[in-house]
ROSE-4610 file (N, C-alpha, C; in Angstrom, 1 decimal, always signed):
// ROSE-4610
residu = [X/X/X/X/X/X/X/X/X/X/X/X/X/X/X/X/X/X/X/X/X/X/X/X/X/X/X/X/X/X/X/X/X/X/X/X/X/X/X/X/X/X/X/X/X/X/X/X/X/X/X/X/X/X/X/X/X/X/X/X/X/X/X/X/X/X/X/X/X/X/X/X/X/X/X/X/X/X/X/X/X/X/X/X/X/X/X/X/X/X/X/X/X/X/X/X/X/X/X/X/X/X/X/X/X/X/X/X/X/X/X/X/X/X/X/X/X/X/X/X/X/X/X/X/X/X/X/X/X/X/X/X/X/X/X/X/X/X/X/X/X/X/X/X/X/X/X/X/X/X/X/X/X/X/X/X/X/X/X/X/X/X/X/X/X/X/X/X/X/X/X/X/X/X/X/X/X/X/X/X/X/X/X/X/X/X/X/X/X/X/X/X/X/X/X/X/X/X/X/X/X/X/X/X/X/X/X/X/X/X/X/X/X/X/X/X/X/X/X/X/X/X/X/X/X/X/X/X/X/X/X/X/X/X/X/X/X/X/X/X/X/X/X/X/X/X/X/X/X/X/X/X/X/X/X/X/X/X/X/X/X/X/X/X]
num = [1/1/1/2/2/2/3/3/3/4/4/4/5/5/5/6/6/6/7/7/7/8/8/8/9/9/9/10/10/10/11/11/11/12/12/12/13/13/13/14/14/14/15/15/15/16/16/16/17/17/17/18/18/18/19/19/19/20/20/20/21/21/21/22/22/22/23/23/23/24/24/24/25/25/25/26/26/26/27/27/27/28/28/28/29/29/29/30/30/30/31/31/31/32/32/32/33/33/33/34/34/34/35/35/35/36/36/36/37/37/37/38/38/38/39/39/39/40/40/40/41/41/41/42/42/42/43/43/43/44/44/44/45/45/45/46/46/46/47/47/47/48/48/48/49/49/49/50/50/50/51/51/51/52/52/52/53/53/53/54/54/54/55/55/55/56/56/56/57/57/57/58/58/58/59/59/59/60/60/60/61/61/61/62/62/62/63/63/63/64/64/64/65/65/65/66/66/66/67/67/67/68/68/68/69/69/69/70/70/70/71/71/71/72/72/72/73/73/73/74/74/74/75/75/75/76/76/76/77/77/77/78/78/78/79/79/79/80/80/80/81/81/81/82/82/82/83/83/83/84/84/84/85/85/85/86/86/86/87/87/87/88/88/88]
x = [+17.0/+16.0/+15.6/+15.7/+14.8/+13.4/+13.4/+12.0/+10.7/+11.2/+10.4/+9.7/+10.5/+10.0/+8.7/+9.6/+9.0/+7.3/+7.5/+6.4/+5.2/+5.6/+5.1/+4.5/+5.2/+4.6/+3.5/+3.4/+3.0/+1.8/+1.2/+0.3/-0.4/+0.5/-0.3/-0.8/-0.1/-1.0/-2.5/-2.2/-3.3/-4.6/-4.2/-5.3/-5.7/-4.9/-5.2/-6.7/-6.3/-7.1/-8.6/-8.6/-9.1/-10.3/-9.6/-11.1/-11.3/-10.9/-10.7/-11.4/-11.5/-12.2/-13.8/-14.4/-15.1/-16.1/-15.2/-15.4/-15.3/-14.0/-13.6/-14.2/-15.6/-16.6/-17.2/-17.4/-17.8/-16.8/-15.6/-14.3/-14.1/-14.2/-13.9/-14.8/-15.9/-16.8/-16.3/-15.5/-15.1/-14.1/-13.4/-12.0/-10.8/-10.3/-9.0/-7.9/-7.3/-7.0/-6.5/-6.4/-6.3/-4.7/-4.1/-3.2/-3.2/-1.8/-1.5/-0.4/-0.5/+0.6/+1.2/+2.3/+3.0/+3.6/+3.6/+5.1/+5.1/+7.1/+7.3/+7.9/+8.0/+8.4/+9.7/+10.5/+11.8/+11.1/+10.3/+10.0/+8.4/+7.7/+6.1/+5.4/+6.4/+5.7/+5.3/+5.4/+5.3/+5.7/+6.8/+6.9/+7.9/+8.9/+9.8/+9.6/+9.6/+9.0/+10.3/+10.8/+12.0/+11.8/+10.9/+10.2/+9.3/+8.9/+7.8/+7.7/+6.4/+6.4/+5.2/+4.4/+3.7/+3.8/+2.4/+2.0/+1.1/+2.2/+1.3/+0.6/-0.3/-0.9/+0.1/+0.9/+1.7/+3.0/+3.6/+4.7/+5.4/+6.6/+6.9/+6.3/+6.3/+6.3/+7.4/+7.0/+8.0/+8.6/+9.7/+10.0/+11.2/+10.8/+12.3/+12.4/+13.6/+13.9/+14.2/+13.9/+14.0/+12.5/+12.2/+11.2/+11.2/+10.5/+10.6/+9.1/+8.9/+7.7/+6.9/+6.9/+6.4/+5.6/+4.4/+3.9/+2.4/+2.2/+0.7/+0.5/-0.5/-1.3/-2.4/-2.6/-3.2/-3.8/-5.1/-5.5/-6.0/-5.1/-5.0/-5.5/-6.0/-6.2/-6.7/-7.0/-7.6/-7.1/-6.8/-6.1/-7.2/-7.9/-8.2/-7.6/-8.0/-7.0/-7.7/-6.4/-6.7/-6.7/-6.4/-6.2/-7.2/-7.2/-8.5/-8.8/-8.3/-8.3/-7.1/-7.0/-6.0/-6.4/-4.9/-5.0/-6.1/-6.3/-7.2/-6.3]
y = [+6.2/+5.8/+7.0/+6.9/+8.1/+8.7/+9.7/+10.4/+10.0/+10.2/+10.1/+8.6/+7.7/+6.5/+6.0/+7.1/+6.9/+7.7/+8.5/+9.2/+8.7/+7.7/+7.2/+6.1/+5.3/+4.2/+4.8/+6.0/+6.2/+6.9/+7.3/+8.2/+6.8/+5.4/+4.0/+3.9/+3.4/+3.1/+4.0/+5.2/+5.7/+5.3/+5.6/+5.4/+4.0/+3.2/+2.1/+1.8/+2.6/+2.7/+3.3/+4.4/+5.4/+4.0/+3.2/+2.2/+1.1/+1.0/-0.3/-0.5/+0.7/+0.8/+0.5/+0.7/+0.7/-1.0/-1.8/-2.8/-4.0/-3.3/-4.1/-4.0/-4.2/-4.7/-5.9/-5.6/-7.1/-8.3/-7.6/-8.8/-9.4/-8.2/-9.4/-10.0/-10.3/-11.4/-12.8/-12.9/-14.1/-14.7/-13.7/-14.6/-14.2/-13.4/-13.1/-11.6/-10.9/-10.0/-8.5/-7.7/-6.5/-5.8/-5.5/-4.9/-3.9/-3.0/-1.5/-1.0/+0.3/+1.0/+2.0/+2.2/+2.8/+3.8/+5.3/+6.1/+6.6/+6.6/+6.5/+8.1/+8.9/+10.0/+10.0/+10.9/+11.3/+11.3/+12.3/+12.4/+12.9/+13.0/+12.7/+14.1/+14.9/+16.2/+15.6/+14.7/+14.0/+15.2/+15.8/+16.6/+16.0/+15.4/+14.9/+13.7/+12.9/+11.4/+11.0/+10.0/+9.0/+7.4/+6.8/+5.6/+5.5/+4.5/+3.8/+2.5/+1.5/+0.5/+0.0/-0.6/-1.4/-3.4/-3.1/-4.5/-5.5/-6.4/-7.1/-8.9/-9.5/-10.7/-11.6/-11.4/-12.7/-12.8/-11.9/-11.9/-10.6/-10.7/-9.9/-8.3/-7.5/-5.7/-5.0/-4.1/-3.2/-2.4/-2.2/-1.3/-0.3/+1.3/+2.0/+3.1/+3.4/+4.4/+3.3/+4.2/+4.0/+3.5/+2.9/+2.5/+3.0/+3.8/+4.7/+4.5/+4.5/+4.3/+5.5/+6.3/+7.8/+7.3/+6.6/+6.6/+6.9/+7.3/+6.9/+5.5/+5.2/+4.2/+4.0/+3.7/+3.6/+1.9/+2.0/+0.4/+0.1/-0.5/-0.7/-1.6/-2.4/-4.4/-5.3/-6.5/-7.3/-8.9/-9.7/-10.8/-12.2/-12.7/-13.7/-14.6/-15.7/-17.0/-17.9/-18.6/-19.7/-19.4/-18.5/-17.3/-16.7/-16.9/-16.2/-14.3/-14.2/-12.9/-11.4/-10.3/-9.3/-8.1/-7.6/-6.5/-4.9/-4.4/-3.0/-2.4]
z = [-4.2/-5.2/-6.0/-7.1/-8.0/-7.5/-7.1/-6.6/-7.6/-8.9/-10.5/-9.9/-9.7/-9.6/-8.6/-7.2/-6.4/-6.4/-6.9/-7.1/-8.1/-9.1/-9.9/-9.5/-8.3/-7.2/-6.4/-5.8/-5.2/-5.7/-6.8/-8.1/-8.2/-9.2/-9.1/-8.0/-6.9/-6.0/-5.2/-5.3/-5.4/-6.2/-7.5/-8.3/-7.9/-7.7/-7.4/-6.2/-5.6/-4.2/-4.5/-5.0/-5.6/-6.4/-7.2/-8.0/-7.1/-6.1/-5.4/-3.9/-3.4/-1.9/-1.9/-3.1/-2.8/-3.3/-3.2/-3.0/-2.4/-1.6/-0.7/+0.7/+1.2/+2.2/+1.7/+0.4/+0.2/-0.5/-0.4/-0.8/+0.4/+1.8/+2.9/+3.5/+2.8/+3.8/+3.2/+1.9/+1.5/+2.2/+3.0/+3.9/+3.3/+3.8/+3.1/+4.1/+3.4/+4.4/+3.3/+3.8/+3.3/+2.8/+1.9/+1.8/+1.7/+2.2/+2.7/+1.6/+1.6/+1.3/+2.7/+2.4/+3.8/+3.1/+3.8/+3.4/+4.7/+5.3/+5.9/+5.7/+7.4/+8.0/+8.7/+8.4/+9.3/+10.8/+10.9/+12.7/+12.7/+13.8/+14.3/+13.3/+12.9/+11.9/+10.5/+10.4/+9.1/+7.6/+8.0/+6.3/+5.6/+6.0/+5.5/+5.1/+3.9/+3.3/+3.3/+4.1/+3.9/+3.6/+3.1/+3.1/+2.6/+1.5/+1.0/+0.8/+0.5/+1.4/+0.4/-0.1/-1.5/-1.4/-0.5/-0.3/-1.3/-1.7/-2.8/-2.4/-3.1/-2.3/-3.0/-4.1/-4.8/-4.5/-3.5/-3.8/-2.6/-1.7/-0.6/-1.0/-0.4/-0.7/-1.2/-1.7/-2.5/-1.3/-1.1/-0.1/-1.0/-0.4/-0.8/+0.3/+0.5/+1.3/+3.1/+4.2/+5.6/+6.1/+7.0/+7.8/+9.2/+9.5/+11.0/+11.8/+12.6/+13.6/+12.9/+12.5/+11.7/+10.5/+10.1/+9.1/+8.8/+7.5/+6.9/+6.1/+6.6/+6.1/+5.5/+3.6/+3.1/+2.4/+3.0/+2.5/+0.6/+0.3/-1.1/-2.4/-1.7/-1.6/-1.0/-1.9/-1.2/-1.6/-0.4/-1.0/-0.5/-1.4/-0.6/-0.6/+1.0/+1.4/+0.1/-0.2/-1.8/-2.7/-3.0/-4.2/-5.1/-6.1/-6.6/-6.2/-5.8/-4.8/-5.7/-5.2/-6.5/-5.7/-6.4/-5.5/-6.2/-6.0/-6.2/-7.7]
């Protein structure tokens, strides 16, 4: 995958987070569930980035790279059940 790209998924999703957390206590008292972003590690030192991972409420996640037990987790969204609901 292009780094450029990946890095540009991963800049969005931030900011994303960055205007969005702080709303999401009172998005989930309506019923719904939270989406994540993931980037994924070679091994438990976490310096090496082999995976990223972009969870959306309409539609499967973005995934690039490898998936390894090695990750950070960042909460990004908020989906409520019945829709009406969006991510951050």
């Amino acid at each position: 995958m292009n780094i450029l790209k990946k890095f540009a998924l991963a800049g969005a999703g931030a900011a994303i987070a960055a205007l969005g957390v702080t709303y999401a206590p009172a998005a989930a008292q309506q019923g719904g569930y939270y989406i994540y972003e993931y980037t994924y590690y070679s091994d438990a030192s976490k310096t090496e980035q082999v995976g990223f991972e972009f969870q959306h409420c309409d539609r499967p996640a973005d995934s690039y790279g490898t998936t390894t037990p090695y990750y950070d987790r960042a909460r990004v969204g908020f989906c409520q059940y019945g829709g009406g609901g969006g991510e951050y």
